[in-house]
C-alpha positions in Angstrom: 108.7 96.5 149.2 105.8 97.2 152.0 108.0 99.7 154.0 105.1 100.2 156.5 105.8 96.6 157.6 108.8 96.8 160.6 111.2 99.4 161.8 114.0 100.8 159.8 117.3 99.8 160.3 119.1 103.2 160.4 122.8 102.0 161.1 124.9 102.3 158.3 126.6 105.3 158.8 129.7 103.8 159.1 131.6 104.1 155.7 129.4 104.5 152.2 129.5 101.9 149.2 133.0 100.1 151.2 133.0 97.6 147.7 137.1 97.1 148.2 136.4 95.9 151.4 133.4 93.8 150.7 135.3 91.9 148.2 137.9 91.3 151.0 135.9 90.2 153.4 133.9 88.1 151.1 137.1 86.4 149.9 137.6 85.7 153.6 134.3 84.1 153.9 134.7 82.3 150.6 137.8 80.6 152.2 136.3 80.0 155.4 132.8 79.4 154.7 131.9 80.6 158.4 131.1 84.2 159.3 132.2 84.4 162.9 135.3 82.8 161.6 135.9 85.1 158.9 134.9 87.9 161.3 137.5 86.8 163.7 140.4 86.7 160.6 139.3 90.0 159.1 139.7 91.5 162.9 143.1 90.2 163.2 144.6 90.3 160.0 142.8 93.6 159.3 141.8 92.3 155.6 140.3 95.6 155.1 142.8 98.2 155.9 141.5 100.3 158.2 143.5 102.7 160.0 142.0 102.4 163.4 140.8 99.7 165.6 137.8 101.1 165.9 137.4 101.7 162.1 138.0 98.0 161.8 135.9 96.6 164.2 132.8 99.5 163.2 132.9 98.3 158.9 134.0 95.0 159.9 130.5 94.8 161.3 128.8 96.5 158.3 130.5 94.7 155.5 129.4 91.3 157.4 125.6 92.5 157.8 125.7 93.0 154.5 127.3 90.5 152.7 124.9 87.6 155.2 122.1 88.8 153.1 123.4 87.4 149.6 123.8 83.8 149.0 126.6 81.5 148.9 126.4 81.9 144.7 125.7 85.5 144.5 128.5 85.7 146.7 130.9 83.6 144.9 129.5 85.9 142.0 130.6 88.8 144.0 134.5 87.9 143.6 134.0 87.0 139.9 132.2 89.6 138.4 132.9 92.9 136.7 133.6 95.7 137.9 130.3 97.4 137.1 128.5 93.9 138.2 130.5 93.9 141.8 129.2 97.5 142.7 126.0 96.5 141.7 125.9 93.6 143.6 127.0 95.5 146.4 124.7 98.4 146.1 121.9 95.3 145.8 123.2 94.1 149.2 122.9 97.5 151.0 119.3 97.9 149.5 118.3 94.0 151.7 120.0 95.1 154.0 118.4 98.3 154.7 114.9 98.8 153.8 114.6 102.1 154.3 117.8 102.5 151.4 115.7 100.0 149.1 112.6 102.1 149.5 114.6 104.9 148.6 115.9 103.3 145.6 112.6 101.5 144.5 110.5 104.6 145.1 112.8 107.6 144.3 116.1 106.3 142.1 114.2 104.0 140.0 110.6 106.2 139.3 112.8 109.0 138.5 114.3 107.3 136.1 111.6 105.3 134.5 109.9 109.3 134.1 112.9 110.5 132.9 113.8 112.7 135.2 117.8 112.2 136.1 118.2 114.8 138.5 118.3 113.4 142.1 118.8 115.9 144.9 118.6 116.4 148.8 115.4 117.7 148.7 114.2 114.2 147.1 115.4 112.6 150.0 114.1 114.6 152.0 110.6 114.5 150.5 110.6 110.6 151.0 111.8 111.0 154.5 109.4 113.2 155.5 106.2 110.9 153.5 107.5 107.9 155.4 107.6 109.5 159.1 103.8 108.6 158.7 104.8 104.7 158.8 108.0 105.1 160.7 107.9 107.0 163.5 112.1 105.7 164.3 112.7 108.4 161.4 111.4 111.4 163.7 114.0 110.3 166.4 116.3 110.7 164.4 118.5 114.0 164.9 118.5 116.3 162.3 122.7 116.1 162.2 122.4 112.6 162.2 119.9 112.9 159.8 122.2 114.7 157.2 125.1 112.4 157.9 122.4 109.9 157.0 122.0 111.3 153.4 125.2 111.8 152.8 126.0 108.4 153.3 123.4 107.0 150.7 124.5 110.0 148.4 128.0 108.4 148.7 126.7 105.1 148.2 124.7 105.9 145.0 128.0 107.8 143.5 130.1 104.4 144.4 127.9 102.6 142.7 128.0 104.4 139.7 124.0 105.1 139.8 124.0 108.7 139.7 127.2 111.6 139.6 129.0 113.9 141.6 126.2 116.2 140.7 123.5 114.4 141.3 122.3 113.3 137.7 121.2 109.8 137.4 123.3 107.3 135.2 121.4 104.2 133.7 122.8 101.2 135.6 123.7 98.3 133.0 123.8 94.9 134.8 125.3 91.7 132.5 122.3 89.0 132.0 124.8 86.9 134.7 123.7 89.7 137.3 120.4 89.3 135.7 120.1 85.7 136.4 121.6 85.8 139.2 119.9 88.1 141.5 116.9 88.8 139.2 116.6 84.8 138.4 113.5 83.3 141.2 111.6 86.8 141.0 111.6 89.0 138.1 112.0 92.7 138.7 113.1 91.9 142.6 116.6 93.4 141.7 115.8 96.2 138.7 113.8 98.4 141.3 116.8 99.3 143.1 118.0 100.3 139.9 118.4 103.1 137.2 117.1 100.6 134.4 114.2 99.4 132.3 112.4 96.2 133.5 112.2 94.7 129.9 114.2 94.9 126.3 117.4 96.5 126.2 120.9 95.4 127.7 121.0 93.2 130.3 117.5 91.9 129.4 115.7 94.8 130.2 
């Protein structure tokens, strides 16, 4: 990922990993096969169950920018999967979405791993944030409370997704060869990056 190419998108502060209601808004969408139609259903049915109307409108609009950056069969993949392939796929969305959380994940999460080093902390984060000011000068507008609020979130996110613990140590992900081929299928090692996981041999095909 060339993360001195383009501005970071910085807005996904609202919620963390939100996988329940990705798979109802995907469902929506799978029904409707039109996103400002499922946007308008989700809206007034409140498929998500949020408790405010501005909860529901604010990760309404997240869940949707996410979910428009998998395809129609890694979407329909998305309902049917696992339980440890959905969060995946999820976590997988968030990193297209958001560059600056793939970087993260391809730079820090996944050469942590692959040197056996399992710990993942703040200060990590912070490292890489402070190493890619140098491309992305948005970062350094970015208050230092929102900043925080920032890392928790991908903190959050990574727990959801089962990649690392509540304390921080770093859990091998183990995607089924249908992830695999599914999001890994047209370029090899695209997906693993974002990952806690071996490119080759092993489970999963790695």
């Amino acid at each position: 990922m060339d993360s001195s190419s383009g501005r970071y998108l910085l807005s996904f502060s609202a919620g963390a990993l939100m996988l329940n209601e990705s798979l109802a808004v995907a469902r929506v969408y799978s029904d409707l096969l039109d996103w400002d139609a499922t946007r308008s259903f989700v809206l007034h049915n409140n498929s998500i169950q949020a408790t405010a109307e501005s909860s529901l409108k604010r990760y309404t609009a997240e869940v949707i920018g996410r979910l428009k950056v998998l395809n129609a069969e890694q979407l329909k993949f998305l309902l049917d999967a696992s339980a440890t392939d959905q969060k995946l796929a999820v976590w997988t969305a968030i990193c297209r979405r958001y560059a600056f959380i793939g970087d993260f994940a391809e730079e820090v999460l996944h050469q942590k791993f692959l040197g056996q080093d399992y710990s993942l902390s703040f200060d990590d984060y912070d490292v890489f944030v402070a190493q890619k000011v140098f491309w992305h000068e948005e970062l350094e507008e970015v208050t230092e409370l929102t900043q925080k609020k920032l890392r928790s979130v991908v903190f959050r996110m990574l727990e959801g997704a089962g990649l690392i613990n509540e304390f921080g140590m770093i859990s091998m992900a183990f995607p089924s060869d249908e992830f695999i081929q599914m999001f890994d299928g047209d370029v090899p090692g695209s997906t693993v990056r974002f990952l806690p996981a071996y490119e080759s041999g092993g489970h999963g095909g790695y």
